[in-house]
FITOR-45058 format. One record per residue: x, z negated, y negated of N, C-alpha, C, O in turn; residue number from 1; residue in one letter. Coordinates in nm, 4 decimals, padded with zeros to 6 digits. Each point is the difference from the previous one (the first is absolute). Layout:
REM residues N
+----------+----------+----------+----------+----------+----------+----------+----------+----------+----------+----------+----------+-----+---+
!     n.c1 !     n.c3 !     n.c2 !    ca.c1 !    ca.c3 !    ca.c2 !     c.c1 !     c.c3 !     c.c2 !     o.c1 !     o.c3 !     o.c2 !   k ! r !
+----------+----------+----------+----------+----------+----------+----------+----------+----------+----------+----------+----------+-----+---+
!        X !        Z !        Y !        X !        Z !        Y !        X !        Z !        Y !        X !        Z !        Y ! NUM ! a !
...
+----------+----------+----------+----------+----------+----------+----------+----------+----------+----------+----------+----------+-----+---+
END
This chain:
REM residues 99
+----------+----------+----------+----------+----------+----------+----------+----------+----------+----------+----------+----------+-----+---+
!     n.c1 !     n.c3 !     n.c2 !    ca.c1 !    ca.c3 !    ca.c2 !     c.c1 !     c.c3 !     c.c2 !     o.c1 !     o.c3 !     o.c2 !   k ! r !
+----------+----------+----------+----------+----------+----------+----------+----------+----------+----------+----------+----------+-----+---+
!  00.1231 !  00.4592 ! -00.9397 ! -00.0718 ! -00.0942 !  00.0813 !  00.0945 ! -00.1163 !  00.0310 !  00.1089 !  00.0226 !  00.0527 !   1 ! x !
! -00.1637 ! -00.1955 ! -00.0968 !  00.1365 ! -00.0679 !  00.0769 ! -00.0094 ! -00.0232 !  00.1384 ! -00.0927 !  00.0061 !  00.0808 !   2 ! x !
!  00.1942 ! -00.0301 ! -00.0749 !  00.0147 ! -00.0794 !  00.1577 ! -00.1173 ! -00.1286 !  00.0218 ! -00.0544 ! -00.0828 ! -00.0730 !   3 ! x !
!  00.0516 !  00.1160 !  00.2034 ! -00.1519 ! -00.0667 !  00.0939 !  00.1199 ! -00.1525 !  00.0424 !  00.1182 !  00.0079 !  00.0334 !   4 ! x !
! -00.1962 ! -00.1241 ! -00.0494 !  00.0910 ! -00.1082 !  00.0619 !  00.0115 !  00.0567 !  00.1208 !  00.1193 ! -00.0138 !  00.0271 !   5 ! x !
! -00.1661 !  00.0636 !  00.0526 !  00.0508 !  00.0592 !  00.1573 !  00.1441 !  00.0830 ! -00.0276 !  00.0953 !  00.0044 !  00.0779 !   6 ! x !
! -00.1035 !  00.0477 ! -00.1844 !  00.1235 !  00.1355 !  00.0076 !  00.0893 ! -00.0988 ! -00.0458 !  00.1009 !  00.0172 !  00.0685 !   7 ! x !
! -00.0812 ! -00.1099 ! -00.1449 !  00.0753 ! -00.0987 ! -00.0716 !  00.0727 ! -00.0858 !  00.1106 !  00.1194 ! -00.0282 ! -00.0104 !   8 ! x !
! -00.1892 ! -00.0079 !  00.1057 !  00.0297 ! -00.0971 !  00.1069 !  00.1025 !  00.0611 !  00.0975 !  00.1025 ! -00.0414 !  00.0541 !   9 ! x !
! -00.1886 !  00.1848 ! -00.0535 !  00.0795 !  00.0784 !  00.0991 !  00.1504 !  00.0293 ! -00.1032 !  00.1046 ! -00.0105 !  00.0640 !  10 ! x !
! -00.0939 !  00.0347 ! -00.1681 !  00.1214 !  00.0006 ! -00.0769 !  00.1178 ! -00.0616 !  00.0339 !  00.1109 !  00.0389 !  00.0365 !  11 ! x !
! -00.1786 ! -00.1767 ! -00.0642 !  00.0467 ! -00.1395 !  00.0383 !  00.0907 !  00.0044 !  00.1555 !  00.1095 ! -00.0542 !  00.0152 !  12 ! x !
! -00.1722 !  00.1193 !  00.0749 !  00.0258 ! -00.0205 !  00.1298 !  00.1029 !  00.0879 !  00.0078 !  00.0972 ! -00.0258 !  00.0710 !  13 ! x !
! -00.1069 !  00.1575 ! -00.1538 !  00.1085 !  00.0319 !  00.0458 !  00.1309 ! -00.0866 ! -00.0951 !  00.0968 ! -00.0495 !  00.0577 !  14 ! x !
! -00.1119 !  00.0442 ! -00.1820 !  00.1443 ! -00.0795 ! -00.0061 !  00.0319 ! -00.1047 !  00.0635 !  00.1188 ! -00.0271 !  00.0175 !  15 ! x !
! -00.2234 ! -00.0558 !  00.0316 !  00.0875 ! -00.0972 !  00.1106 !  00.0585 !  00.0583 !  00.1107 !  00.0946 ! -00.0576 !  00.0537 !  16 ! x !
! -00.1472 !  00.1915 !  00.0004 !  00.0329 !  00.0565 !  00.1186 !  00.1706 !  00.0448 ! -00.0020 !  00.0747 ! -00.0234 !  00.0950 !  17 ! x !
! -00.0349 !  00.0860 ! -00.2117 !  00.0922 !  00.0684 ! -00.0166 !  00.1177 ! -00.0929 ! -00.0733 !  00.0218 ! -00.0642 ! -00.1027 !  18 ! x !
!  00.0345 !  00.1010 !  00.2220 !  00.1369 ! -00.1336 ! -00.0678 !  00.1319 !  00.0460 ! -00.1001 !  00.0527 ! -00.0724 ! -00.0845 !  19 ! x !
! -00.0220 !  00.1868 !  00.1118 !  00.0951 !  00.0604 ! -00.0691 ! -00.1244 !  00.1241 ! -00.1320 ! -00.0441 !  00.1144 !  00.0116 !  20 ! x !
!  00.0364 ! -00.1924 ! -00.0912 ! -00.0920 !  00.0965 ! -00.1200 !  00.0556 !  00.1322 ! -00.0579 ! -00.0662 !  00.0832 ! -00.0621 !  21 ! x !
!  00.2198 ! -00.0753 !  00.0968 !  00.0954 !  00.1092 ! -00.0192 ! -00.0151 !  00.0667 !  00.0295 ! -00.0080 !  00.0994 ! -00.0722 !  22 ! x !
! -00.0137 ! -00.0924 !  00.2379 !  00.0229 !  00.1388 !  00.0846 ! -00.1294 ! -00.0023 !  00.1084 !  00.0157 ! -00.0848 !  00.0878 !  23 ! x !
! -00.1521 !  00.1698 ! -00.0769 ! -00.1008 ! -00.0564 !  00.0905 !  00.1263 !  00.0857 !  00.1266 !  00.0855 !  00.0886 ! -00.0006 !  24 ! x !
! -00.1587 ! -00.2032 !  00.1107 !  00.0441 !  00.0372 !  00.1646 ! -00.1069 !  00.1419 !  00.0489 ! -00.0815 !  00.0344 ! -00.0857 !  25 ! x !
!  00.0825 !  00.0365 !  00.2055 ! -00.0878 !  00.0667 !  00.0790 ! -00.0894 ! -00.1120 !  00.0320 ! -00.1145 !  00.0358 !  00.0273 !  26 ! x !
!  00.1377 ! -00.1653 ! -00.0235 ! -00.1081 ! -00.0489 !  00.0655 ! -00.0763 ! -00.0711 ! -00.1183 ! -00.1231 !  00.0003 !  00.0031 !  27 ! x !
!  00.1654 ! -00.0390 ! -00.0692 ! -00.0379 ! -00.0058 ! -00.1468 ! -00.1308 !  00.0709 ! -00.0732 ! -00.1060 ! -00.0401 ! -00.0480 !  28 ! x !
!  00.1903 !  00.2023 !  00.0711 ! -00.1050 !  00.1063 ! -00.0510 ! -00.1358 !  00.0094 !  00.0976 ! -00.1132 !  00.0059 ! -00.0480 !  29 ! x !
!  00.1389 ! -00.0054 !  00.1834 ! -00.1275 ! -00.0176 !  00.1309 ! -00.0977 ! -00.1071 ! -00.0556 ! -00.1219 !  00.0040 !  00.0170 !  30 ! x !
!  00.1879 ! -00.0989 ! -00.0844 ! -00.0965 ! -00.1164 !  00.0123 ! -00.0694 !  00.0135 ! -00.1554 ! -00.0894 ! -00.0811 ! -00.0245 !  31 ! x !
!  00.1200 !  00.1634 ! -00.0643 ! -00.0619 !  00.0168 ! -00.1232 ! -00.0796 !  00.0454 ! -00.0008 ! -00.1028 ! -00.0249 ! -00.0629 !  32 ! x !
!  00.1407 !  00.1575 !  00.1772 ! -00.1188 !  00.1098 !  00.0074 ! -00.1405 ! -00.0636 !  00.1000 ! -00.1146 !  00.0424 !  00.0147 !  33 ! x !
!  00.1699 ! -00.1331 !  00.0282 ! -00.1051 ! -00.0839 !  00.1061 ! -00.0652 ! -00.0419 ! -00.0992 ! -00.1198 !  00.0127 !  00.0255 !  34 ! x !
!  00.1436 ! -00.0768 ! -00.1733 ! -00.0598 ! -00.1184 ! -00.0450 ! -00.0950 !  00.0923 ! -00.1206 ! -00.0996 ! -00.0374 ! -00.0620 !  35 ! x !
!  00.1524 !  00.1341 !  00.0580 ! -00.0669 !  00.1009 ! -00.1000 ! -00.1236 !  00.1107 !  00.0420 ! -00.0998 !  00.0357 ! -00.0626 !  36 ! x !
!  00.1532 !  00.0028 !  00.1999 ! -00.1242 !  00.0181 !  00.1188 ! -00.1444 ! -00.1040 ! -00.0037 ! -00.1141 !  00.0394 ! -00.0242 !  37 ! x !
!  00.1549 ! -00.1769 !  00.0543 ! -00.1007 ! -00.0495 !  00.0351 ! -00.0794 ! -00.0436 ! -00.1440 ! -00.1096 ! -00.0560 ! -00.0032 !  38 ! x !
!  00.1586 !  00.0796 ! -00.0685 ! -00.0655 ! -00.0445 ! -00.1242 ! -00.0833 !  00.1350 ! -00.0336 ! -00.1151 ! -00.0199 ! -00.0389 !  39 ! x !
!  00.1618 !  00.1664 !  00.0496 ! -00.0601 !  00.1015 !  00.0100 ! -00.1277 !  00.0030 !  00.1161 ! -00.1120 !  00.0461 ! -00.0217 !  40 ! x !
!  00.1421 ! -00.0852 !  00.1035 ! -00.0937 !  00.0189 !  00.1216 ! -00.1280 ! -00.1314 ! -00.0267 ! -00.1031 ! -00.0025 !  00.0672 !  41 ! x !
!  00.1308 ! -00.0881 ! -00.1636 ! -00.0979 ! -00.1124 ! -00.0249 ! -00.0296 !  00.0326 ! -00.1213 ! -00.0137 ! -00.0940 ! -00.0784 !  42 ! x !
! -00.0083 !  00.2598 !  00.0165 ! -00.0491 !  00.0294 ! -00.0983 !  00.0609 ! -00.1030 ! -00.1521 ! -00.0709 !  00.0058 ! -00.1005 !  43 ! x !
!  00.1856 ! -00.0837 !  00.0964 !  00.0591 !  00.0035 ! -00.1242 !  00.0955 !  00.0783 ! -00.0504 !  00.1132 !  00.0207 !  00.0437 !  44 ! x !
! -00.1848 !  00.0362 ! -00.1715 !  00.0731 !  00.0943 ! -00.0760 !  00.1026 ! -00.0481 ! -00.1125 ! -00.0247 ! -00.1081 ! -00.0534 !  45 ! x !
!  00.1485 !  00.1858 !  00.0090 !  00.0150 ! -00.0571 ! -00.0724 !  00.0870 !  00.1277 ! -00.0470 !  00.0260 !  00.1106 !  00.0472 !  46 ! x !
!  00.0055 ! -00.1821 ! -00.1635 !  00.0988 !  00.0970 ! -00.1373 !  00.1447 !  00.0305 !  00.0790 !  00.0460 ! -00.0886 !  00.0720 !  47 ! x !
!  00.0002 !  00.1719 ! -00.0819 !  00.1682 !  00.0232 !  00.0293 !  00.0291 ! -00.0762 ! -00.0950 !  00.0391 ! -00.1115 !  00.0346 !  48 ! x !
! -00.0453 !  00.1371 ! -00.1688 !  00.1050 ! -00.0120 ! -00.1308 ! -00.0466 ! -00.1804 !  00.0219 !  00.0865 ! -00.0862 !  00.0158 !  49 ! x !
! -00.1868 !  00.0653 ! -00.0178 ! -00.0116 ! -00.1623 !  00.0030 !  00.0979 ! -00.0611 !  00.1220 !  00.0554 ! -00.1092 ! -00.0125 !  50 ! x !
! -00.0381 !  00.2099 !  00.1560 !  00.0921 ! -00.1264 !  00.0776 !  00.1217 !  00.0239 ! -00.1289 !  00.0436 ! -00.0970 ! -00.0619 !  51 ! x !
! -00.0014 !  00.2281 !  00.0355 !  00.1506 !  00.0193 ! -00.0667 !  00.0104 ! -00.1708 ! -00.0951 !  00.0821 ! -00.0902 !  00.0162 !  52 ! x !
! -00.1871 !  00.0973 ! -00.1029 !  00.0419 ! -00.0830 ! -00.0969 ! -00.0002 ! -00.1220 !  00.0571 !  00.0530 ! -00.0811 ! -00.0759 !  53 ! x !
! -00.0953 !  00.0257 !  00.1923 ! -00.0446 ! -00.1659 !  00.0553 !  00.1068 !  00.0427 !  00.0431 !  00.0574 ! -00.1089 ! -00.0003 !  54 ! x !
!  00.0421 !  00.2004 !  00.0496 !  00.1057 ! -00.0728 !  00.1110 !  00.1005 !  00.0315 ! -00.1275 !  00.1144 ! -00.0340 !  00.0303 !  55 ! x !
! -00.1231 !  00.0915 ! -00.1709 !  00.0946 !  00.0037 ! -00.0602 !  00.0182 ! -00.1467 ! -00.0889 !  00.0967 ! -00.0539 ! -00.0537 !  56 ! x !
! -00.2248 !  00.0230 !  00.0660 !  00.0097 ! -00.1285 ! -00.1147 ! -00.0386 ! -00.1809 !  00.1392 ! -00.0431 ! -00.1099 ! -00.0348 !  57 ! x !
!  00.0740 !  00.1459 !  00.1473 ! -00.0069 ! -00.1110 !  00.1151 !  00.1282 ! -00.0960 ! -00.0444 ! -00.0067 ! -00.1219 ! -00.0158 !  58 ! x !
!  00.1067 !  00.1918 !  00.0016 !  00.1609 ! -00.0871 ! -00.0200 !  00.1119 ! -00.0029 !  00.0771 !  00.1140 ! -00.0362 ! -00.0293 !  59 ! x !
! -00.1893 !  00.1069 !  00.2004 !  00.1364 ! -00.0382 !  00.0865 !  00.0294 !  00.1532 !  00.0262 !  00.1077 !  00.0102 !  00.0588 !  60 ! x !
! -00.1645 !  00.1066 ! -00.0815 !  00.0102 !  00.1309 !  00.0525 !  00.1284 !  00.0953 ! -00.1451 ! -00.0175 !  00.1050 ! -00.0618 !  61 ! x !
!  00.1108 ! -00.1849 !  00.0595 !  00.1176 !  00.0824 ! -00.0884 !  00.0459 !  00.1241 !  00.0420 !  00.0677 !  00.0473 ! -00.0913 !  62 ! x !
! -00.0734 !  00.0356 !  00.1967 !  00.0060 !  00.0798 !  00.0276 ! -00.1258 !  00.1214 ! -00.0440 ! -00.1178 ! -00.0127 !  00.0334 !  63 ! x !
!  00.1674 !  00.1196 ! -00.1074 ! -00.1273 !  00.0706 ! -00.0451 ! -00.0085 !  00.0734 !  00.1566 ! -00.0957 ! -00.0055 !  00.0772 !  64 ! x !
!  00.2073 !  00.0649 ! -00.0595 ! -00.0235 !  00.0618 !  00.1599 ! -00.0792 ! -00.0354 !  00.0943 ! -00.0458 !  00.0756 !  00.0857 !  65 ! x !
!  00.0194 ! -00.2265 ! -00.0994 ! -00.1109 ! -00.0456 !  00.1624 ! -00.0988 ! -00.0403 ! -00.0977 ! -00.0864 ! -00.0677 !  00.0558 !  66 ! x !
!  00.0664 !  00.0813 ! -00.1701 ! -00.1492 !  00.0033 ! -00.0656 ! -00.0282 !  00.1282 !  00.0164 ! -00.1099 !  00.0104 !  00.0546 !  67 ! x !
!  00.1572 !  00.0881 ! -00.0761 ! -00.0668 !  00.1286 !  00.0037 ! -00.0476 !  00.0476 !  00.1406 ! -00.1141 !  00.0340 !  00.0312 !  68 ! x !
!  00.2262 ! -00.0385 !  00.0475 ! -00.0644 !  00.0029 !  00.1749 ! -00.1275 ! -00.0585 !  00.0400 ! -00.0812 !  00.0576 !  00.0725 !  69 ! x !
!  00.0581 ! -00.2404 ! -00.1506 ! -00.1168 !  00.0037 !  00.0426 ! -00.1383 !  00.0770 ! -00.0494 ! -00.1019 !  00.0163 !  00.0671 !  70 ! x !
!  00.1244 !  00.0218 ! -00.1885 ! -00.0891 !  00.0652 ! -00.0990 !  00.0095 !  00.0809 !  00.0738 ! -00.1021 ! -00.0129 !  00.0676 !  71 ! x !
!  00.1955 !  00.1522 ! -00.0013 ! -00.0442 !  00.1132 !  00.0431 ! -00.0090 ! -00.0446 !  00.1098 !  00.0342 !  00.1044 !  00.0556 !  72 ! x !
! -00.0571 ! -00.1949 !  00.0536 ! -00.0954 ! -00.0445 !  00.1069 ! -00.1024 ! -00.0066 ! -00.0145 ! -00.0784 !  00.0487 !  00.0814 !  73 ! x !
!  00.0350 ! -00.1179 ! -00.2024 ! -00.1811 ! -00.0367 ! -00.0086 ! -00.0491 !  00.1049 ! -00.0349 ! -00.1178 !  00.0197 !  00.0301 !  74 ! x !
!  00.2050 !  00.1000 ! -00.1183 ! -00.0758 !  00.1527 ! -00.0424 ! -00.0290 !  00.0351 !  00.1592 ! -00.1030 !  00.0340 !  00.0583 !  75 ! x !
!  00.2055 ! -00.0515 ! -00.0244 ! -00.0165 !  00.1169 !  00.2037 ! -00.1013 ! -00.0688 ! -00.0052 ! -00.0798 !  00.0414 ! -00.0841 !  76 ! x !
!  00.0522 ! -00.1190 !  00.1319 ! -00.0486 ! -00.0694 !  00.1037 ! -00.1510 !  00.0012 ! -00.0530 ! -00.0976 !  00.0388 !  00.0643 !  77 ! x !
!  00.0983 ! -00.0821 ! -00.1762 ! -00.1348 !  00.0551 ! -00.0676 ! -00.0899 !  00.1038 ! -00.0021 ! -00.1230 ! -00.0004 ! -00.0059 !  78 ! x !
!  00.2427 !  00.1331 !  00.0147 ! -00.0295 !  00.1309 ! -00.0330 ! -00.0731 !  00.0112 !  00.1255 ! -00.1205 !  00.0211 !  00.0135 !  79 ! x !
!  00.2525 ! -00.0465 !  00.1211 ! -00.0752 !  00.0583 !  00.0964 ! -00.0985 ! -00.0113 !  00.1000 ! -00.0390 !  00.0844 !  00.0808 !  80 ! x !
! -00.0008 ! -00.2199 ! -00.1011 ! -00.1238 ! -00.0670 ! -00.0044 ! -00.0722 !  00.0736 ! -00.0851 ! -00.1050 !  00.0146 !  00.0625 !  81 ! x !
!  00.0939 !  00.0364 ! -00.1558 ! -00.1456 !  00.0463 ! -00.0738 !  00.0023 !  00.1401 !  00.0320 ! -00.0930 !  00.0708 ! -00.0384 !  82 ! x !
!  00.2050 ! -00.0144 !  00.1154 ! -00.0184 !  00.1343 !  00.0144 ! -00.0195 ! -00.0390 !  00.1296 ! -00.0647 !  00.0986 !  00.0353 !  83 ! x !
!  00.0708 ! -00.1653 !  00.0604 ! -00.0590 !  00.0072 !  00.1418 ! -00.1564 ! -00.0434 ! -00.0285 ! -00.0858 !  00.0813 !  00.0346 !  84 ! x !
!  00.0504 ! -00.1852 ! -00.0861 ! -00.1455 ! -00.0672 ! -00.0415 ! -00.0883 !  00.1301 ! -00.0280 ! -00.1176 ! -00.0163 !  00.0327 !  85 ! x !
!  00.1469 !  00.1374 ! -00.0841 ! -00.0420 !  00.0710 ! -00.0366 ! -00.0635 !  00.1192 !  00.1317 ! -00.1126 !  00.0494 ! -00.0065 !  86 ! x !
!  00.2021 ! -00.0234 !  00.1083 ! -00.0205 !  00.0656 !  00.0926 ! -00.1065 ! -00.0574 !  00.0865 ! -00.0166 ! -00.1190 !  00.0267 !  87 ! x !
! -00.0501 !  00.2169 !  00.0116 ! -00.1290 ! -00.0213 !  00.1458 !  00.0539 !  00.0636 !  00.0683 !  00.0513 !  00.1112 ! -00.0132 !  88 ! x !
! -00.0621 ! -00.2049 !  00.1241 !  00.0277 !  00.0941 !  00.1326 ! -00.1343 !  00.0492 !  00.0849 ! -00.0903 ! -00.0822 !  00.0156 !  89 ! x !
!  00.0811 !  00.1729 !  00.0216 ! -00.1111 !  00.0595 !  00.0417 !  00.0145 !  00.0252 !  00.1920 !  00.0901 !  00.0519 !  00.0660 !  90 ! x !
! -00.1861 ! -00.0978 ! -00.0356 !  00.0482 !  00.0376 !  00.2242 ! -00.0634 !  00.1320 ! -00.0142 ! -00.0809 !  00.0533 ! -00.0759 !  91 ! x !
!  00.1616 ! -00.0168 !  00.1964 ! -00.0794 !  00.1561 !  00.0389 ! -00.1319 ! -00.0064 !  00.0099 ! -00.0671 !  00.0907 ! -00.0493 !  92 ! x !
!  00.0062 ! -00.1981 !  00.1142 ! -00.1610 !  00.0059 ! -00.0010 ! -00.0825 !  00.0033 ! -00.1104 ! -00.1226 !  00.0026 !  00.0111 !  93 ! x !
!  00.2042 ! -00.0026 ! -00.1604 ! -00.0690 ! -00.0039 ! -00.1080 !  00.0533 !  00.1158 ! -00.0984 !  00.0043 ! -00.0033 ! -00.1230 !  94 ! x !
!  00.0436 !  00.1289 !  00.2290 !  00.0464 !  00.1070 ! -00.1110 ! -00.0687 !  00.0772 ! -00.0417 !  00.0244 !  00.0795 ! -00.0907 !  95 ! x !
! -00.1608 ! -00.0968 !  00.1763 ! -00.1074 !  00.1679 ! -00.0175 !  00.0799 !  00.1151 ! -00.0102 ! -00.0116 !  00.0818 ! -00.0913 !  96 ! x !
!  00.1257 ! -00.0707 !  00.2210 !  00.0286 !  00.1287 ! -00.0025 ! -00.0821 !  00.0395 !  00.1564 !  00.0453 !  00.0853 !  00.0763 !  97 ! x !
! -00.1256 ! -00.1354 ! -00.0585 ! -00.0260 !  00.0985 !  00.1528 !  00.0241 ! -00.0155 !  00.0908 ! -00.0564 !  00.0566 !  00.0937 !  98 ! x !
!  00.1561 ! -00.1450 ! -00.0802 !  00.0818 ! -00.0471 !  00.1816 ! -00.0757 ! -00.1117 !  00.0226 !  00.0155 ! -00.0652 !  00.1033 !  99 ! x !
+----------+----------+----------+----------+----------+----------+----------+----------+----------+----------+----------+----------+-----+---+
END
């Protein structure tokens, strides 16, 4: 599947965000997972292997190490969004157990 101009933009944002492309910061990684969240939560989907190759073939990310971090951010972050999306929560008033 390719990338949605939304997921592209958001790409974008993070390499302007991140100043040292070498080494991501803690605050760095917070703000990826923010940007990969909200794109999950506004229902755009997208390929892992497609961010791999856009941030491998972008030009400023020489470090394979903080390309791969973000790739296994967008897997988390993806994943666990579709494994929470998946759960119902149910109230006691709707268990039909009897109480």
């Amino acid at each position: 599947m390719p990338l949605t101009n939304n997921v592209i933009i958001k790409l974008n944002e993070i390499t302007t965000m991140v100043e040292d492309k070498s080494k991501l910061t803690e605050s760095d990684v917070d703000e990826i997972k923010s940007i990969f969240q909200k794109l999950v939560e506004n229902n755009e989907r997208y390929d892992v292997d497609e961010i791999e190759f856009w941030f491998e073939n972008e030009g400023s990310w020489s470090s394979r190490d903080s390309r791969i971090r973000i790739v296994n951010l967008s897997n988390y972050v993806q994943d666990k969004y579709q494994q929470t999306a998946h759960l119902r929560i149910i109230s006691d008033d709707d268990c039909s157990c009897g109480n």
